[in-house]
N, C-alpha and C positions, 0 to 999 in steps of 0.2 A: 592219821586215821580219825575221821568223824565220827564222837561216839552214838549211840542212835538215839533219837527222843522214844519217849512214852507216848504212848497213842493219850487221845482227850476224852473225856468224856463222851463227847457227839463222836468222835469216830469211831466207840466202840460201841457205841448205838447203834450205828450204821452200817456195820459192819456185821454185826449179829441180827439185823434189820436182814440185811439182803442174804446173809445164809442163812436165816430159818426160810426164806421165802427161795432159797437155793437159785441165785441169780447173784450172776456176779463175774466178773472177767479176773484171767488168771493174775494181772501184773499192776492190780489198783493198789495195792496199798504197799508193793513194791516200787513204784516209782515215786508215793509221798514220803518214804524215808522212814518212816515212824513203823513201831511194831505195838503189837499187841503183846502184854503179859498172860502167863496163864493164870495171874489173879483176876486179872481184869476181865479175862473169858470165861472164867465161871460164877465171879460176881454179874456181869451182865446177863449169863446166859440163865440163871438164877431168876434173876429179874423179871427176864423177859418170859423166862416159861409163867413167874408170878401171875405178871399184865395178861398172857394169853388166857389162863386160867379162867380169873376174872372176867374177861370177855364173854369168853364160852359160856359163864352163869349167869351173867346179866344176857346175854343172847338167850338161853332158856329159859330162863325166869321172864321174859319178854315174849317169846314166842307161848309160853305155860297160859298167860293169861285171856 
């Protein structure tokens, strides 16, 4: 028995990439063998709500002036 890698960095960017944008097919990240941890899903999804955040204020504070 194969034991299973850790997803990478980039893959769990990408990954939480395409499910906040909820697009994504059911058997992508079951055919690259690799899993995701649930550290690494709430460090990213952490993250990413961060970057979004950020966006949204700099988009109104842009749009503000």
């Amino acid at each position: 028995m194969v034991p299973e890698k850790k997803a990478s960095i980039g893959q769990v960017a990408a990954t939480l990439f395409w499910a906040m944008c909820m697009i994504g097919k059911k058997g992508t990240w079951e055919r690259d063998g690799v899993k995701i941890t649930l550290g690494q899903a709430v460090v990213g999804g952490v993250i990413a709500g961060i970057v979004v955040i950020v966006a949204l204020v700099m988009l109104v504070r842009l749009a503000v002036r």
